[in-house]
Backbone as a printed PyTorch tensor [residue, N CA C, xyz], in Angstrom:
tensor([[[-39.6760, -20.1400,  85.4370],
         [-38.3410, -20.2870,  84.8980],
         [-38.0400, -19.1860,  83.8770]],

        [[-39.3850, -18.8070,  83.0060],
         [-38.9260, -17.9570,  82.0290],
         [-38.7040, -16.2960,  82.8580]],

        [[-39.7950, -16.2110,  83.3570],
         [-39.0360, -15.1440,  84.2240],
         [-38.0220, -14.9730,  84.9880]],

        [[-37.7910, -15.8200,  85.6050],
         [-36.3930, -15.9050,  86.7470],
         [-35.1970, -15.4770,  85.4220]],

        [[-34.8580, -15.9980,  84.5050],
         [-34.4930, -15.9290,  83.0810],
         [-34.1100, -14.4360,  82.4090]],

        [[-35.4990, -14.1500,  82.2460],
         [-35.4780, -12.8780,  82.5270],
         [-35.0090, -11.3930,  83.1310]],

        [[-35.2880, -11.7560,  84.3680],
         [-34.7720, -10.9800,  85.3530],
         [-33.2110, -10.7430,  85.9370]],

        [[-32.8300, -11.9450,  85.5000],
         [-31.5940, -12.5410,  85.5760],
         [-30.7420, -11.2010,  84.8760]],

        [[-31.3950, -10.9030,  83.4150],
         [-30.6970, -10.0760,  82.3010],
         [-30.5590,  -8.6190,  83.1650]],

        [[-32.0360,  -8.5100,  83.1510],
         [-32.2450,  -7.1290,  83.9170],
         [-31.5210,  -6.7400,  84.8050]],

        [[-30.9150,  -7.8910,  85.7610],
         [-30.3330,  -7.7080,  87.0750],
         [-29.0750,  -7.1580,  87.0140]],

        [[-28.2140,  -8.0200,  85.6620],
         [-26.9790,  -7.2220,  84.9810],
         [-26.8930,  -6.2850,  84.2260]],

        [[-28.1330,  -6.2040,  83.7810],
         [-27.9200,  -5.1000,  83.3960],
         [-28.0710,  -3.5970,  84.1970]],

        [[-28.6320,  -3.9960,  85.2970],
         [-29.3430,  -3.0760,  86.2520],
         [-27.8030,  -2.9650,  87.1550]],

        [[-26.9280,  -3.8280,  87.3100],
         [-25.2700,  -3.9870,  88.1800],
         [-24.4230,  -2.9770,  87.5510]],

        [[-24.7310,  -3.2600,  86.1760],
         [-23.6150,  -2.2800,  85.5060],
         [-24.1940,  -1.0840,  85.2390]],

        [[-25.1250,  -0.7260,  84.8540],
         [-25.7850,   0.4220,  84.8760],
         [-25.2500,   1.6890,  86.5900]],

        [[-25.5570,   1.1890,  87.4570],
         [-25.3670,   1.4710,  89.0150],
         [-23.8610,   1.4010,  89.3610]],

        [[-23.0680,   0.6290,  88.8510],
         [-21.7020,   0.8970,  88.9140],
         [-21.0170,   1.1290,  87.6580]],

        [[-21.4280,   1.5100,  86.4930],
         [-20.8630,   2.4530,  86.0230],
         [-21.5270,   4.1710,  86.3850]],

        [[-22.5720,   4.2580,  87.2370],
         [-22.3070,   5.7660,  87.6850],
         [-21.4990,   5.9600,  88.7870]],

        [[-20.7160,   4.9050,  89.4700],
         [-19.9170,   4.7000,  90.9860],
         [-21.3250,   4.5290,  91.7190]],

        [[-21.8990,   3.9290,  91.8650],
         [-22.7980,   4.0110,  93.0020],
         [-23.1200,   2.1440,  93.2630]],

        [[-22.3960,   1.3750,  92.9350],
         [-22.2230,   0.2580,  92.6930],
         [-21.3530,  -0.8350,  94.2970]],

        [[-20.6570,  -1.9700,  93.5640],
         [-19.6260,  -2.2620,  94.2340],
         [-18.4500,  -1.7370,  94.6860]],

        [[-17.9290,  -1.9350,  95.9110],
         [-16.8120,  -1.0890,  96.3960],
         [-16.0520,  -1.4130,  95.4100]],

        [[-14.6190,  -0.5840,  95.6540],
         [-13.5680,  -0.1260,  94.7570],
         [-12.6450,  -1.5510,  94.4130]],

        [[-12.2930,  -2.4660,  95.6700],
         [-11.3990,  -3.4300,  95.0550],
         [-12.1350,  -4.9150,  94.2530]],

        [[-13.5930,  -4.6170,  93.9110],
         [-14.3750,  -5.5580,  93.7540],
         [-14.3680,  -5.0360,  92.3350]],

        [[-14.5390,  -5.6920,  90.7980],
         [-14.4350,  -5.0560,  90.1400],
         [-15.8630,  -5.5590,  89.2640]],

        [[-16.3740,  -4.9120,  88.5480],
         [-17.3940,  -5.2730,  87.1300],
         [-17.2540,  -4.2330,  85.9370]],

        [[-18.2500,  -5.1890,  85.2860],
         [-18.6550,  -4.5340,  84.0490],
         [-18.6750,  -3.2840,  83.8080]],

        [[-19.9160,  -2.8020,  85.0630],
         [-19.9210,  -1.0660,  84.8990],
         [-18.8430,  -0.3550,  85.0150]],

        [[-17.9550,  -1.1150,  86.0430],
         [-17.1250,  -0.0620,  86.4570],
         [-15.9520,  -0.3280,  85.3350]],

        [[-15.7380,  -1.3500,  84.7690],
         [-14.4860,  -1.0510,  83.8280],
         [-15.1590,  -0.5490,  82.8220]],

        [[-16.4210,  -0.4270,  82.3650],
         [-17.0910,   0.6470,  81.0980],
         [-16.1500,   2.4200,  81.4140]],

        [[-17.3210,   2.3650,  83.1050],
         [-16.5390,   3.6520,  83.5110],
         [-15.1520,   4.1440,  83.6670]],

        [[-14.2050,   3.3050,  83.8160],
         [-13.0570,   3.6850,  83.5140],
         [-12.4190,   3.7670,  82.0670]],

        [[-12.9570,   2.9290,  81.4250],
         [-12.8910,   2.9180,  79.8230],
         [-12.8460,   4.0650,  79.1520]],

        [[-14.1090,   4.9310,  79.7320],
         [-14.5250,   6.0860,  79.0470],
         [-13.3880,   7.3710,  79.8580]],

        [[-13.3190,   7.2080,  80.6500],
         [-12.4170,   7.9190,  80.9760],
         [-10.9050,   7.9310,  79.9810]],

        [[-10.5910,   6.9620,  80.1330],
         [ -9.6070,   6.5100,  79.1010],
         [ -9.7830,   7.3210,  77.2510]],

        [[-10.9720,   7.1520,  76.7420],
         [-11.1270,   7.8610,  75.5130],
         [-11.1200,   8.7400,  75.2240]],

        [[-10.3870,   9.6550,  75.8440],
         [ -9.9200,  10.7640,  75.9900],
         [ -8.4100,  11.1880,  75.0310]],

        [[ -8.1080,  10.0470,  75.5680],
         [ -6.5950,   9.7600,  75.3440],
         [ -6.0760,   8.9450,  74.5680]],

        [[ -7.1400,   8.6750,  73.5550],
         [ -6.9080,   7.5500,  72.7480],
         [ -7.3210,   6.1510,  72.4920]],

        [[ -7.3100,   5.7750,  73.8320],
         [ -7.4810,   4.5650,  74.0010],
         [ -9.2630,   4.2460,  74.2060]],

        [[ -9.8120,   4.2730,  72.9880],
         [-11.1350,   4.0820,  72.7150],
         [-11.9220,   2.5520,  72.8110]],

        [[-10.5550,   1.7060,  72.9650],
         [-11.0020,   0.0600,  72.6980],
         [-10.9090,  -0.5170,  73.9650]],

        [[-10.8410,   0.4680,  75.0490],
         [-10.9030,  -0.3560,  76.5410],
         [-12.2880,  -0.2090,  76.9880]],

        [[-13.0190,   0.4490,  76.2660],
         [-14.5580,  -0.0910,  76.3870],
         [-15.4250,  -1.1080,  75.2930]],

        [[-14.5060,  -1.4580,  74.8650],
         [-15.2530,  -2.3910,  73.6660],
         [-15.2470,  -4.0640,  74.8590]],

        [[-14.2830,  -4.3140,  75.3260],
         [-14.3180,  -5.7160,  76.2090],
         [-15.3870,  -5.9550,  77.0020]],

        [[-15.8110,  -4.9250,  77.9870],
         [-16.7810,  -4.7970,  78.7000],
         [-18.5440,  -5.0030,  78.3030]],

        [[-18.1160,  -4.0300,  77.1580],
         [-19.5350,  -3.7690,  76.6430],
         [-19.9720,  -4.8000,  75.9850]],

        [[-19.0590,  -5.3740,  75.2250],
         [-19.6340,  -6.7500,  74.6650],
         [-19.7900,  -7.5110,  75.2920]],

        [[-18.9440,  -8.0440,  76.5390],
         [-19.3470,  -9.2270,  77.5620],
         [-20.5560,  -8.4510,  77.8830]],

        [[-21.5440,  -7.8830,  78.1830],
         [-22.7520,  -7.1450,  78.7900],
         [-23.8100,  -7.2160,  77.9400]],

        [[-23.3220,  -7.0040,  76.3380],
         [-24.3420,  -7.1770,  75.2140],
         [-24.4120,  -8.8940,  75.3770]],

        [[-23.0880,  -9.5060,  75.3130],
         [-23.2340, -10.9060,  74.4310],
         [-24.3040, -11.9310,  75.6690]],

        [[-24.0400, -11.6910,  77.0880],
         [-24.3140, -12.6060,  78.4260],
         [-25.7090, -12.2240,  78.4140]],

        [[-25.9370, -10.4480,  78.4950],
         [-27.6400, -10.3400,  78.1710],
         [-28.1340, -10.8330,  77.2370]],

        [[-27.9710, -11.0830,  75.9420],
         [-28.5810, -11.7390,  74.6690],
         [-28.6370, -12.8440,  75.1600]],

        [[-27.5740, -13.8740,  75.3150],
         [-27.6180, -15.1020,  75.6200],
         [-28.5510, -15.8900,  76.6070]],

        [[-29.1320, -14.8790,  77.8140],
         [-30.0220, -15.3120,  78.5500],
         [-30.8040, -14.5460,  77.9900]],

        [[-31.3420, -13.8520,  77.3540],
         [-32.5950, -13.5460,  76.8620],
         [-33.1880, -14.8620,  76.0880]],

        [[-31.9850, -15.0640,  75.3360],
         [-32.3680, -16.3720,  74.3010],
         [-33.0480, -18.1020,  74.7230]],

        [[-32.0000, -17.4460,  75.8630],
         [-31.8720, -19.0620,  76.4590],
         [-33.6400, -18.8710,  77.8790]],

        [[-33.9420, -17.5330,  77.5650],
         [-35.5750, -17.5470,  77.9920],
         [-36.4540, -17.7210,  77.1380]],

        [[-35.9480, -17.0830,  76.1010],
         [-36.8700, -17.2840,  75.0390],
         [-37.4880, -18.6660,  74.5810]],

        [[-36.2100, -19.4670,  74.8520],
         [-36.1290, -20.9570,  74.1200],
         [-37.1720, -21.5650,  75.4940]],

        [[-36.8670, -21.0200,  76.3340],
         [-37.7960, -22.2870,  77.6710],
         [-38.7130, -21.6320,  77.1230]],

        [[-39.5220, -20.6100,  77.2480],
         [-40.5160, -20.2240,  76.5160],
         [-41.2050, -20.7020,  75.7210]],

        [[-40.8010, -21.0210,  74.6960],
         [-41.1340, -22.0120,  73.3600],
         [-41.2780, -23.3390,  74.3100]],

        [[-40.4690, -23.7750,  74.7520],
         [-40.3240, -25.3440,  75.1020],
         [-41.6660, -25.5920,  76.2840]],

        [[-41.7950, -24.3390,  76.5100],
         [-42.9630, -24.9890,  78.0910],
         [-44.1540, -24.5700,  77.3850]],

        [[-44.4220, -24.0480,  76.3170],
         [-45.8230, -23.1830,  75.7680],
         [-46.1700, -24.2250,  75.7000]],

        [[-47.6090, -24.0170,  75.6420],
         [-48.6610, -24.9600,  75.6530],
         [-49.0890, -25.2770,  74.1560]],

        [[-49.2780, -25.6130,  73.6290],
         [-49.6340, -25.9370,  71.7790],
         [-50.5670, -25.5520,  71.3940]],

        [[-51.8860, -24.8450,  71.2130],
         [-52.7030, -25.1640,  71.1020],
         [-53.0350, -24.4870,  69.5840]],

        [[-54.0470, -24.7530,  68.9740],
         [-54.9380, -24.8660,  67.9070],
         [-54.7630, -23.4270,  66.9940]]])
């Protein structure tokens, strides 16, 4: 469980990573990476805060299952001496 948990993080983080270089989901399908990548495109021009939405849903969902591994972690350890 704690791994599945785990991997889980990696996996999004590994989605957006791969589609923010375009090498991801097709075009009318949308994520994380790819609105990062358009974001940055955008900061060019000003508009510096259309990558702040993305990036935090990506920071806050990875933390949250890190945590929520961490915690089974604790909860299934064994006790000992």
């Amino acid at each position: 469980m704690v791994t599945a948990t785990l991997r889980i993080a990696e996996s999004i983080l590994l989605v957006a990573y791969v589609s923010f270089l375009g090498l991801g989901v097709p075009a009318p399908t949308t994520d994380w990476g790819a609105m990062l990548s358009k974001g940055i495109t955008y900061t060019y021009d000003g508009s510096w805060w259309l990558i702040l939405p993305p990036g935090i849903a990506i920071v806050l969902v990875v933390c949250a299952i890190n945590f929520l591994g961490d915690g089974l972690r604790d909860a299934f350890a064994v006790k000992g001496r």
